[in-house]
C-alpha positions in Angstrom: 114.0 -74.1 -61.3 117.8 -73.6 -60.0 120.3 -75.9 -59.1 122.0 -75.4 -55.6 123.6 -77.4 -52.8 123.1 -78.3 -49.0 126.9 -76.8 -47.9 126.9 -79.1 -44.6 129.3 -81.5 -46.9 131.5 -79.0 -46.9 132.5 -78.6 -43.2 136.0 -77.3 -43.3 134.8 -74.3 -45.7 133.8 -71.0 -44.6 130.8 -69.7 -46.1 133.0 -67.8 -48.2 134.7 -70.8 -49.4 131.5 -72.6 -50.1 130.0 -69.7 -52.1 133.2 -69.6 -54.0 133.2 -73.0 -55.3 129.8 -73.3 -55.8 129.4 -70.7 -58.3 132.5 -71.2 -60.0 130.7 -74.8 -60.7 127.5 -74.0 -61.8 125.6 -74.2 -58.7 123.2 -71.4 -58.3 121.8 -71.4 -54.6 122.6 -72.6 -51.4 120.5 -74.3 -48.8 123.0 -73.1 -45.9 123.8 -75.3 -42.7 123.2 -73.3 -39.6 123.8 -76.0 -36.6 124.5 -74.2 -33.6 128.3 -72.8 -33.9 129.6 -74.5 -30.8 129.1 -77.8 -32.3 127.4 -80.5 -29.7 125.5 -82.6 -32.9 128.1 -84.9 -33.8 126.4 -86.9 -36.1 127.8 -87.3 -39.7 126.4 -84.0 -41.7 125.5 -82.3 -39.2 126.3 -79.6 -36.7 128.2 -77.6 -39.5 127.5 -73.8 -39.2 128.1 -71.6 -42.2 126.0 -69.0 -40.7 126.2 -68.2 -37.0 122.5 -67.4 -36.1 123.7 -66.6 -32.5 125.9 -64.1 -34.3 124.4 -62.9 -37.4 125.9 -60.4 -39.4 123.3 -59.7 -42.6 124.7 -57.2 -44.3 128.2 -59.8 -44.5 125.9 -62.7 -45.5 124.0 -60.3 -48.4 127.2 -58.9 -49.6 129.0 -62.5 -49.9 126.5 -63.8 -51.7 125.9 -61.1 -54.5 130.0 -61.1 -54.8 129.2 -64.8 -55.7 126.0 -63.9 -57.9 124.2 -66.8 -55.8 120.6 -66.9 -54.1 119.9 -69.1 -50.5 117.0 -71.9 -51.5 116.8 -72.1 -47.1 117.9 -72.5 -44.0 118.9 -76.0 -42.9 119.0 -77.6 -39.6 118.1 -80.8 -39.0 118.1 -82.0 -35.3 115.7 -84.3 -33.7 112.9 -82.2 -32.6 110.9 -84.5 -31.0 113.7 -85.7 -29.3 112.4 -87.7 -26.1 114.9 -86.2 -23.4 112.7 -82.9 -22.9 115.6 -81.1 -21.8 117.4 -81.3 -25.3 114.3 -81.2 -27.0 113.9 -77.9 -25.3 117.0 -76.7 -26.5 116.7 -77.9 -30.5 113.5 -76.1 -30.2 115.6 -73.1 -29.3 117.7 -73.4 -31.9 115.1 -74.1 -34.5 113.5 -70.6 -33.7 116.8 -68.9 -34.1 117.2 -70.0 -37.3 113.6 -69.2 -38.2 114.8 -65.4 -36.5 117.5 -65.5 -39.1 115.4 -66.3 -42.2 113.4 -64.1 -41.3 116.3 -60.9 -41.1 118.2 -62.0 -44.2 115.0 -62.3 -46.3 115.0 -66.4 -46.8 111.4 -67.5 -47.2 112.1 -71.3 -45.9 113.7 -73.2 -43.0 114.3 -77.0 -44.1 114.1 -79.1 -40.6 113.0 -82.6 -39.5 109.8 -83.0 -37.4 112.0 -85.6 -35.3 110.5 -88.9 -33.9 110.7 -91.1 -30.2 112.3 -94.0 -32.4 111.2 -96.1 -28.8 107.9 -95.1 -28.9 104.6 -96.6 -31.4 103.4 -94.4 -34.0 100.5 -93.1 -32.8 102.2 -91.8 -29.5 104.6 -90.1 -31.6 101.7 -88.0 -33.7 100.1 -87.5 -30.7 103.3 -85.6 -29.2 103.8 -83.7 -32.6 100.9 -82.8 -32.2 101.4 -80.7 -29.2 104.9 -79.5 -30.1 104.6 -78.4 -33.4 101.9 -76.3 -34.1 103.2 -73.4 -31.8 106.9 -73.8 -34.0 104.7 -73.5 -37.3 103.2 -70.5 -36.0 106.8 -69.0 -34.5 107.7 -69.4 -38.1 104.2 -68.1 -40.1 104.3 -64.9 -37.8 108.1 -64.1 -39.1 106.4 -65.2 -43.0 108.6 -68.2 -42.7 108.0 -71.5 -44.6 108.9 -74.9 -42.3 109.9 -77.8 -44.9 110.3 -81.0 -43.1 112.3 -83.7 -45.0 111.0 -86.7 -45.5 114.3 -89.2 -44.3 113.1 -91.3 -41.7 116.8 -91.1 -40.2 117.1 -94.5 -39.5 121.0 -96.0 -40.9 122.2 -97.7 -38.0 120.9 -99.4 -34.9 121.5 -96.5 -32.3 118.4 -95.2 -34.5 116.7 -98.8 -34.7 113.5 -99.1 -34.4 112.0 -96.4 -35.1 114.2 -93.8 -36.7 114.7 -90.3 -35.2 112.1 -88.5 -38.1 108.4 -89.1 -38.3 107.4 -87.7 -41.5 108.6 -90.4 -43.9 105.2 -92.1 -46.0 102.0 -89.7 -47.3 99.9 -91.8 -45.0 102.2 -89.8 -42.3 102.4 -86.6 -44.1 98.2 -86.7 -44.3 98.2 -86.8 -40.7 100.4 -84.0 -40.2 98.8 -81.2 -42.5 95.7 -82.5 -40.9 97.1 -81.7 -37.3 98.6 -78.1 -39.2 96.6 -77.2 -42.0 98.5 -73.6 -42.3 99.8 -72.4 -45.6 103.7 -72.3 -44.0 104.1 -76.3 -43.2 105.3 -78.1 -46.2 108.0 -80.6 -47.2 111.7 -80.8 -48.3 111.0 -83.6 -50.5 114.3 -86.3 -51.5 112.9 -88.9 -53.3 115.7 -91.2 -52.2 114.3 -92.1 -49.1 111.1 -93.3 -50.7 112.6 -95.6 -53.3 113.7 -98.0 -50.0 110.7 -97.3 -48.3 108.9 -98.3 -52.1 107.1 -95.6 -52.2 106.1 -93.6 -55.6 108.0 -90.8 -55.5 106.6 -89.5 -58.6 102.8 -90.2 -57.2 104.2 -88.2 -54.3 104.8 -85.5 -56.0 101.7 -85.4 -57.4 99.3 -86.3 -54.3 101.6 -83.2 -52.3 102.8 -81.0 -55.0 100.7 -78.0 -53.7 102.9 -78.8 -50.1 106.3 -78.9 -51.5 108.1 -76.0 -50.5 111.9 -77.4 -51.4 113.5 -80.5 -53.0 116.6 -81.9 -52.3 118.4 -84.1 -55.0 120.0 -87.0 -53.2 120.0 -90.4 -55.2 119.8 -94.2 -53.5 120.8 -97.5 -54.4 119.3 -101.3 -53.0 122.1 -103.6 -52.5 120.1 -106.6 -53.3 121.9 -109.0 -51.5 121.5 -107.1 -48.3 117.8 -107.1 -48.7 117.9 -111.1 -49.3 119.8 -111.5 -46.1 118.1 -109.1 -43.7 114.6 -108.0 -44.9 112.7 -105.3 -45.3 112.0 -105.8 -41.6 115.6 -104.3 -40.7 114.7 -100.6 -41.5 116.8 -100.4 -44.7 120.2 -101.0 -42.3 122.6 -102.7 -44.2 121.1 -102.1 -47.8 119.9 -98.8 -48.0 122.6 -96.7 -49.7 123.1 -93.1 -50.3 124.2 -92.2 -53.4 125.4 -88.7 -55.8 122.1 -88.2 -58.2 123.0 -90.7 -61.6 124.3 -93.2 -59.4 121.6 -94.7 -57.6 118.0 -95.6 -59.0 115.9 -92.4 -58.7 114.6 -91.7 -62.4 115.7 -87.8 -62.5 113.8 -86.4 -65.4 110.7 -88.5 -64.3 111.1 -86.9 -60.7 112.0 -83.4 -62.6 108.8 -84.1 -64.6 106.5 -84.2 -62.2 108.3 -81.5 -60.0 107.4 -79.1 -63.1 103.9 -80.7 -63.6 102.7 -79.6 -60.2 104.1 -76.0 -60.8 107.2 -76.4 -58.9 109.9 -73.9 -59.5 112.7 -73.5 -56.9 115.6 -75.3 -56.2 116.9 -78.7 -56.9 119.1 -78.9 -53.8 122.1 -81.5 -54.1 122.3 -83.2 -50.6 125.4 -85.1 -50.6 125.7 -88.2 -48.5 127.7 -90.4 -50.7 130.6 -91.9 -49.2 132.3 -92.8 -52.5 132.8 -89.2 -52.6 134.2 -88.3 -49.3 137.3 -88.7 -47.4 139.0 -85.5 -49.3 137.7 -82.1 -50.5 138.1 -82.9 -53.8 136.5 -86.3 -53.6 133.4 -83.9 -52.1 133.6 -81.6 -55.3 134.1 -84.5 -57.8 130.5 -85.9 -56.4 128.6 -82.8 -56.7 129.9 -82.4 -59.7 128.4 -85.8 -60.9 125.5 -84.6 -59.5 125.7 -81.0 -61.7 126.3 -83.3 -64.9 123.2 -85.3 -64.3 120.4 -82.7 -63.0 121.9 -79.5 -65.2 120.2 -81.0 -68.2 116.5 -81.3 -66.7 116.9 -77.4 -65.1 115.6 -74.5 -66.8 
């Protein structure tokens, strides 16, 4: 298993930059942000591009990378792609398959995405529309020998996402209904098992019921601020009291997590996702969290 590092937190960077850093620190792959380069997705982590797809250069992105002695785990992009206007769902579609185009011509065996979610509409009516979208992306990606690894965040933090979050695949009840839907070998999941210590989930159990379907893992801990539960509920979607945090700061038990990771066979990438806003505001602040993150996970990786 390697460490590496999803480089959206890192916006101002070039991939150059990123690579540079990364390595000198102890990071060992990258799970590259590759939002369309003209920006549009404004939401916080996203739309940062470190590789243009619309403008690929491979034999720059190979040779930067083996200057830096460093792998990529994927690549990420993580729009809604169930997105109810069918107009901009079109076009994150589009984008999607670019980045799958890209994998594919730099070698990369996985693009980490969200299956993306009508947060207006019930349940059932969202599977039902997943089910006629995605199958023909899963193949776009199996016929390119691509691997699609959905994350499990249910991407609901504030109320413009409220009720129903803007990504589906967030319990295994979920997840069941999806590799039902798309049994092929190439659909899998980015598991973070922050999102399933708010949602009280198992995430070790989860590892264990899915292992076989884990395709990447992203390291991203998460803390309960108890007093916001009192006051608002579970019944609020985790707004208000769900909180991201660097790995060792939240309540994820790493080496149990690790443990079962390597139980099941699992032996990729432990990719630091960094959302904690303790750590931002500055570059170093950025660097002094995934370094935090480094100190806690090094130790389980081997």
């Amino acid at each position: 298993m390697k460490l590496g590092l999803l480089t959206a937190a890192f916006p101002d960077l070039s991939f150059d930059g990123v690579c540079a850093w990364a390595a000198a620190n102890g990071f060992e792959m990258l799970e590259v942000a590759c939002w369309p380069a003209g920006g549009g997705e404004r939401r916080r982590y996203a739309g940062v591009a470190h590789i243009d797809v619309d403008a690929l250069d491979r034999d720059e992105v190979h040779a930067t990378l083996e200057r830096h002695g460093l792998e990529i785990s994927s690549l990420a992009y993580y729009p809604n792609n169930l997105h109810p206007d069918d107009a901009e769902r079109e076009a994150v579609n589009g984008h999607l398959r670019k980045v799958i185009d890209a994998a594919q011509a730099l070698g990369v065996g996985t693009v980490g995405t969200f299956v993306g979610n009508d947060k207006d509409r019930p349940l059932p009516e969202n599977l039902q529309r997943f089910r006629q979208i995605w199958p023909a992306l899963v193949s776009y990606a199996g016929e390119r020998d691509v691997r699609i690894a959905i994350e499990n965040c249910p991407m609901i933090f504030s109320y413009d996402e409220w009720p129903g979050g803007n990504n589906l695949a967030w319990s295994p009840a979920i997840w069941d209904e999806m590799f039902t839907a798309i049994p092929d070998a190439n659909f899998g999941l980015n598991l973070d098992p922050s999102h399933l210590v708010w949602l009280q989930i198992d995430y070790e159990r989860a590892v264990y019921d899915f292992g076989a379907r884990i395709f990447h893992a992203h390291a991203k801990d998460l803390e309960i601020r108890r007093e916001g539960l009192y006051r608002h509920g579970t019944f609020s979607g985790g707004i208000g009291w769900q909180v991201p945090r660097i790995p060792g700061l939240g309540e994820v038990d790493w080496p149990r997590f690790v443990a079962a990771l390597y139980a099941v066979g699992y032996d990729h990438v432990l990719s630091v996702e960094h959302e904690d806003r303790k750590f931002e505001g500055t570059q170093e602040l950025v660097e002094r969290g995934f370094l935090v993150a480094r100190n806690t996970l090094k130790p389980l990786i081997i």
